[in-house]
C-alpha positions in Angstrom: 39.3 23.1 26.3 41.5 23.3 29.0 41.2 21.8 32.7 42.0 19.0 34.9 41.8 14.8 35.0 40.6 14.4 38.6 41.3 10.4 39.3 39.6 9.0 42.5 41.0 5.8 44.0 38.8 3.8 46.6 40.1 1.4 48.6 37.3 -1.4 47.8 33.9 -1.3 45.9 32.2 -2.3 49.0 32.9 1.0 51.1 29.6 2.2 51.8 28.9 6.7 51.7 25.2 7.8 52.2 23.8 4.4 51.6 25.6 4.1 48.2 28.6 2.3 47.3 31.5 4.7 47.0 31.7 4.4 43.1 28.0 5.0 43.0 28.3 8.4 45.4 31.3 9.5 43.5 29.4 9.5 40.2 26.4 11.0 41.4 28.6 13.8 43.0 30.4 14.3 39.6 27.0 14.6 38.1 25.6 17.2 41.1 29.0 19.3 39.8 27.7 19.4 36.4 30.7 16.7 35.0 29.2 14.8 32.4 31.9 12.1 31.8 33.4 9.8 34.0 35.4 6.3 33.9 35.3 3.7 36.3 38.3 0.9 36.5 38.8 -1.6 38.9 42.0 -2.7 40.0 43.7 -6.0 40.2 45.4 -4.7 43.5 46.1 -1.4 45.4 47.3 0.3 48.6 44.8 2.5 50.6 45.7 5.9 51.6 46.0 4.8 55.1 49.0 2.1 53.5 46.7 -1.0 53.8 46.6 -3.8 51.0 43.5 -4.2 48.9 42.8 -6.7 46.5 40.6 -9.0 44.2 40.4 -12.1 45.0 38.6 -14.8 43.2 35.9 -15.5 45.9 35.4 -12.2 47.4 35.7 -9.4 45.1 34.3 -6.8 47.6 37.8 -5.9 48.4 38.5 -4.8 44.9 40.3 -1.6 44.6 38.8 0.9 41.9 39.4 3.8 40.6 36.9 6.8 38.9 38.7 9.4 36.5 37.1 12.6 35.7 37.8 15.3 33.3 36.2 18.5 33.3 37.5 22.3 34.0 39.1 23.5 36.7 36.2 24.8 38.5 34.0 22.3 38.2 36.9 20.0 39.3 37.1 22.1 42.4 33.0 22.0 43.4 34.4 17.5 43.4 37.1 18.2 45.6 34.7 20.0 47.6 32.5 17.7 47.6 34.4 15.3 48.6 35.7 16.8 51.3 32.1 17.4 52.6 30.9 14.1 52.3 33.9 13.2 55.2 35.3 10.4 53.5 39.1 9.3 53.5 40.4 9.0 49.3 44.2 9.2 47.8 43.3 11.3 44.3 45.5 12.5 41.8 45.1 15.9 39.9 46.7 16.9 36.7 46.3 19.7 34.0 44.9 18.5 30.9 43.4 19.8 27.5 40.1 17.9 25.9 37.1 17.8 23.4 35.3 16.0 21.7 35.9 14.3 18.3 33.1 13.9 15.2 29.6 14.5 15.0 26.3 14.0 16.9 25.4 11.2 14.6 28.6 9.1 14.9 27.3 7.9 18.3 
């Protein structure tokens, strides 16, 4: 199948949407656009898309930069974006064209 690697990157797991934490807003929204799969990494250290440092640290880990990829097709990709946009928040993402499936059978889970 072809379609698209959508990848997410919030500033810190702390950042609050809806009463969720962003990771747990953007996962639920992923699931509301019918994308079953998603990976969630958190990052050592990262710049915001407003240019502003982020980073764990050994006391505080609220700061923690993390990232959500998705892959699914185009359109369903696009009802994200929109998504997203709707729910007003501010997130650097990167988007590129990608072919997937699965591999093996039912039972190898």
């Amino acid at each position: 199948m072809k379609g698209s690697q959508l990848t997410l990157y919030a500033a810190n797991q702390s950042h609050r949407v809806k009463h969720m934490t962003v990771v747990d807003w953007l996962l639920d929204e992923a699931r509301q656009a019918g994308i079953i799969g998603a990976t969630v990494v958190e990052i050592a250290e990262g710049v915001d898309a407003r240019g502003k440092y982020h980073a764990a640290r050994f006391f505080e880990l609220v700061d923690q930069p993390v990232a959500v990829t998705l892959i699914a097709a185009d359109e369903q990709i696009d009802a994200m974006l929109a998504r997203v946009r709707e729910g007003g928040i501010r997130l650097f993402y990167t988007r590129a064209p990608i072919e997937f499936d699965t591999v093996g059978t039912e039972g190898d889970q």
